[in-house]
C-alpha positions as CSV (number, residue, x, y, z in Angstrom):
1,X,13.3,-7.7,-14.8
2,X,15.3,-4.7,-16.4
3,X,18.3,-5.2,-18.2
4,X,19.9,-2.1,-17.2
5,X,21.6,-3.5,-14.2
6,X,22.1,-0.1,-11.9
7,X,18.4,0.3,-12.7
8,X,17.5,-3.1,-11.6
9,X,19.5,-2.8,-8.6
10,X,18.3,0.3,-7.4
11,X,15.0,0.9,-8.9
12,X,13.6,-2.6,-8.9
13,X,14.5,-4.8,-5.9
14,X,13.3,-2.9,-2.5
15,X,13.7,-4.5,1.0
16,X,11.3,-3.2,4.2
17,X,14.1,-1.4,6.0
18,X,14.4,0.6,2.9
19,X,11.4,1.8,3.4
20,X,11.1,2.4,7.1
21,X,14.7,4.4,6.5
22,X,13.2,6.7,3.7
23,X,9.8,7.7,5.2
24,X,10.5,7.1,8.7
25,X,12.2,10.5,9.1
26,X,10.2,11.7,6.6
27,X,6.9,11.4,8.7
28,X,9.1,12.7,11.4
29,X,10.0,15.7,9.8
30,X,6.3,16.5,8.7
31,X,5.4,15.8,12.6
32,X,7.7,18.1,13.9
33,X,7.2,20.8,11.4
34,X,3.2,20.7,12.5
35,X,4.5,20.8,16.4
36,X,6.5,24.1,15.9
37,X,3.3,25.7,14.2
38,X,1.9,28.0,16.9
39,X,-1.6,28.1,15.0
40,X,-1.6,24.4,15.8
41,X,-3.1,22.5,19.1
42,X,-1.6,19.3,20.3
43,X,-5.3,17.6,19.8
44,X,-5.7,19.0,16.3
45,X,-2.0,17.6,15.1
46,X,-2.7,14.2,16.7
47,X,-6.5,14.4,15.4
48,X,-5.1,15.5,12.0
49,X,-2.2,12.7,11.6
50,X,-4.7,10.2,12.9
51,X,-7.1,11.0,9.5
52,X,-4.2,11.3,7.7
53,X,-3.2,7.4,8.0
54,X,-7.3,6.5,8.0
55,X,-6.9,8.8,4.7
56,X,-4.1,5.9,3.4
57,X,-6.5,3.3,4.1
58,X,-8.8,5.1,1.2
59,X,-6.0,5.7,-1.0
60,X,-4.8,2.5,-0.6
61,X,-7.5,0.8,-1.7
62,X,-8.1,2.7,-4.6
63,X,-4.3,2.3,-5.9
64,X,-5.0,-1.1,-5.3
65,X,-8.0,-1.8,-7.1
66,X,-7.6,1.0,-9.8
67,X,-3.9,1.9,-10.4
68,X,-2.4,-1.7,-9.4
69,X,-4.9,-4.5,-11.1
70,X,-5.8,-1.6,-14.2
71,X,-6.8,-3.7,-17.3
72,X,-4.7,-2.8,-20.5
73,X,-5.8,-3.1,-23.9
74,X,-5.1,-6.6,-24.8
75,X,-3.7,-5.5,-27.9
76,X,-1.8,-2.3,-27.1
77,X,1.9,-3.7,-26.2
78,X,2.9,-1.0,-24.2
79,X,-0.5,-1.2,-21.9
80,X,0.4,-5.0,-21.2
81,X,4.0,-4.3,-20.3
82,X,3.3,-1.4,-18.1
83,X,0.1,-3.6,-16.1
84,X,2.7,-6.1,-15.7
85,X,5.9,-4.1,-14.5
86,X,2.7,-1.7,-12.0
87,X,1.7,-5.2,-10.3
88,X,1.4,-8.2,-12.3
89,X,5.0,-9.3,-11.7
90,X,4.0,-9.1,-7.7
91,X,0.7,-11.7,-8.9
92,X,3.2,-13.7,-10.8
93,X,6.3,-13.7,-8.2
94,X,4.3,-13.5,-4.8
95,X,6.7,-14.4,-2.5
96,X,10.0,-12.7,-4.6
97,X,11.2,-11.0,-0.9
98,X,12.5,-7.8,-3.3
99,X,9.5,-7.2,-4.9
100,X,6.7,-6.8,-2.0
101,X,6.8,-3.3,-1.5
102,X,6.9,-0.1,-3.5
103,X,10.0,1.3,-4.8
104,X,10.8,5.0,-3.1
105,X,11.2,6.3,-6.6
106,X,7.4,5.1,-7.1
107,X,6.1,6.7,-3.6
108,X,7.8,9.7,-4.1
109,X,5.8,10.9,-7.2
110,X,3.0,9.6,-5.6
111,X,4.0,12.2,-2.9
112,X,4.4,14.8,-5.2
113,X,1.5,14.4,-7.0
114,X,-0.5,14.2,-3.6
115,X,1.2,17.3,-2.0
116,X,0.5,20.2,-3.9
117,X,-3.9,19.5,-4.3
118,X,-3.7,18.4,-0.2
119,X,-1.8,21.1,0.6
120,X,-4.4,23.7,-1.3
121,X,-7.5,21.7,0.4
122,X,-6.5,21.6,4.2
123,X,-4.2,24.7,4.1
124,X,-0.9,25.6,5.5
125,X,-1.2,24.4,9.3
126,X,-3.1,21.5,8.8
127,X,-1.4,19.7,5.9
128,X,1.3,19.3,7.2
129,X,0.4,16.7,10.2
130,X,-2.3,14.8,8.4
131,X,0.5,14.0,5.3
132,X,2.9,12.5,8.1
133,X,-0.9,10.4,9.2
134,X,-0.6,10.0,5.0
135,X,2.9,8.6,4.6
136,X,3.1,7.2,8.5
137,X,-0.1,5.2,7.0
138,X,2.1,3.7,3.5
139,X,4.9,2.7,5.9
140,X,2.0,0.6,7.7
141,X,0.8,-0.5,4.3
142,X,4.1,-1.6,3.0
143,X,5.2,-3.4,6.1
144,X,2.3,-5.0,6.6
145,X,2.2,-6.2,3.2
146,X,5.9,-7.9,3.6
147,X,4.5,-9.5,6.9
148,X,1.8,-10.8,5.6
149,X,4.0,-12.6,2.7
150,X,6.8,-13.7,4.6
151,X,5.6,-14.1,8.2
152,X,3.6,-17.1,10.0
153,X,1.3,-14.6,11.9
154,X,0.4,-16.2,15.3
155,X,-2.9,-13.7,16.6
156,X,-6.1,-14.7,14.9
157,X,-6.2,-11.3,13.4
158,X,-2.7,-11.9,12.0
159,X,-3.8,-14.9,10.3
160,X,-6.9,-13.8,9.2
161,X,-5.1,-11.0,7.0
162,X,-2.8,-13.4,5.9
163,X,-5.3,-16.0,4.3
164,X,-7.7,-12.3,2.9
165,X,-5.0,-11.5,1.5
166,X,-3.2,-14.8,0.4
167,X,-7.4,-15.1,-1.5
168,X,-7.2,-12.4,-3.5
169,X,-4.0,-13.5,-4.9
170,X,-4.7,-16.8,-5.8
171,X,-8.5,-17.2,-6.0
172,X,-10.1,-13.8,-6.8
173,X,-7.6,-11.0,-8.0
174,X,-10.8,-9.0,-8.5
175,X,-12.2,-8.5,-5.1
176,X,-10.6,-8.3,-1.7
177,X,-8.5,-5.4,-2.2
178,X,-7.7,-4.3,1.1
179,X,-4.1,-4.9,2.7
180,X,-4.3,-2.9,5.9
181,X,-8.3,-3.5,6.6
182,X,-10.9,-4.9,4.9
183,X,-13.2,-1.8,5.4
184,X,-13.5,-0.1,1.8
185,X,-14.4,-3.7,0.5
186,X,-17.3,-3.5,2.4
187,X,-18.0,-0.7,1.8
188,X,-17.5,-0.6,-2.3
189,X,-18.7,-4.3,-2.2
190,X,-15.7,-6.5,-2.9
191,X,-15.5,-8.5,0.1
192,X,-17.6,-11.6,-1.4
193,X,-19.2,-14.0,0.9
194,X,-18.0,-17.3,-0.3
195,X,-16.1,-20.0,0.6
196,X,-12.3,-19.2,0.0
197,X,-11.9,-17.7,3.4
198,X,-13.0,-20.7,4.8
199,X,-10.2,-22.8,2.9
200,X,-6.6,-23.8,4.4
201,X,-3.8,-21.5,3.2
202,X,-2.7,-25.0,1.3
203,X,-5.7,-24.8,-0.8
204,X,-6.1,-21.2,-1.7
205,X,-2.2,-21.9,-3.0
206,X,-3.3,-24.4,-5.1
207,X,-6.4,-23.4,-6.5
208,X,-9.1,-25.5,-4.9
């Protein structure tokens, strides 16, 4: 995809354990940082990390459907080459094992530009455990995302997720945003009633 080779080495092609070795201690950290405040009472930490990773769920969905399928100017180069490198090469190469979840360069300014504005809103003490919920919540996300790519899921939950998921990339790229839950589709009104998620996985792949 790059033709700087260090950059498409290290930048472009991410595996899950990278992931889980990144953030893992990372959440950690935040967890154990919030634990040590004495302003800070076991129920609100665990109350706090919990809406921190139903907080991903929202910020998930909105990457998703406005960051990650953003429509570029069909005529402004640039616009078309960025869509494509944000998530249109993930559309075009869905089962590419390297390319299914985000690169850490990515999530860290995501971080960045999420910890400073959260930090202001929910002050000090609090911030601290529901950005572990946060980042505990993208780990979730990104593995789950892998899974539901390169897995045969045996629960009927599993498979559900699997063939939502498996619709919006090869029948409607416009609705069914959700990775981790369904629940902001509902409630922003892209989960469609129709009859893809009643199709085998075989013909969602092949576009009947």
């Amino acid at each position: 995809m790059f033709k700087v080779d260090w950059v498409e080495k290290y930048f472009s092609r991410v595996r899950p354990w990278h992931v889980v070795l990144i953030w893992g201690p990372y959440t950690a950290w935040l967890l154990w940082h919030g634990a040590r405040d004495p302003r800070l009472s076991r129920g609100a930490l665990l109350g706090m990390f919990a809406l921190g990773v139903f907080g991903w769920t929202f910020l998930e969905y909105i990457l998703h459907r406005w960051v990650f399928h953003w429509k570029p100017h069909e005529h402004v180069e640039w616009q078309r080459d960025a869509s494509w490198l944000i998530h249109g090469i993930h559309h075009d190469y869905p089962y590419d094992p390297d390319r299914l979840v985000m690169p850490p360069t990515v999530t860290a300014i995501i971080a960045l530009l999420l910890w400073f504005p959260l930090k202001a809103a929910l002050g000090p003490h609090l911030h601290y455990p529901f950005f572990a919920g946060l980042v505990a919540g993208y780990v979730w996300y990104d593995l789950t995302h892998y899974y539901l790519h390169h897995a045969v899921p045996r629960t009927a939950v599993g498979k559900w997720m699997r063939k939502y998921h498996l619709v919006h990339h090869f029948q409607t790229p416009g609705v069914r945003y959700g990775i981790t839950s369904p629940l902001w589709d509902h409630v922003f009104g892209t989960y469609p009633s129709d009859r893809y998620q009643r199709a085998s996985e075989t013909e969602i792949e092949a576009g009947t």
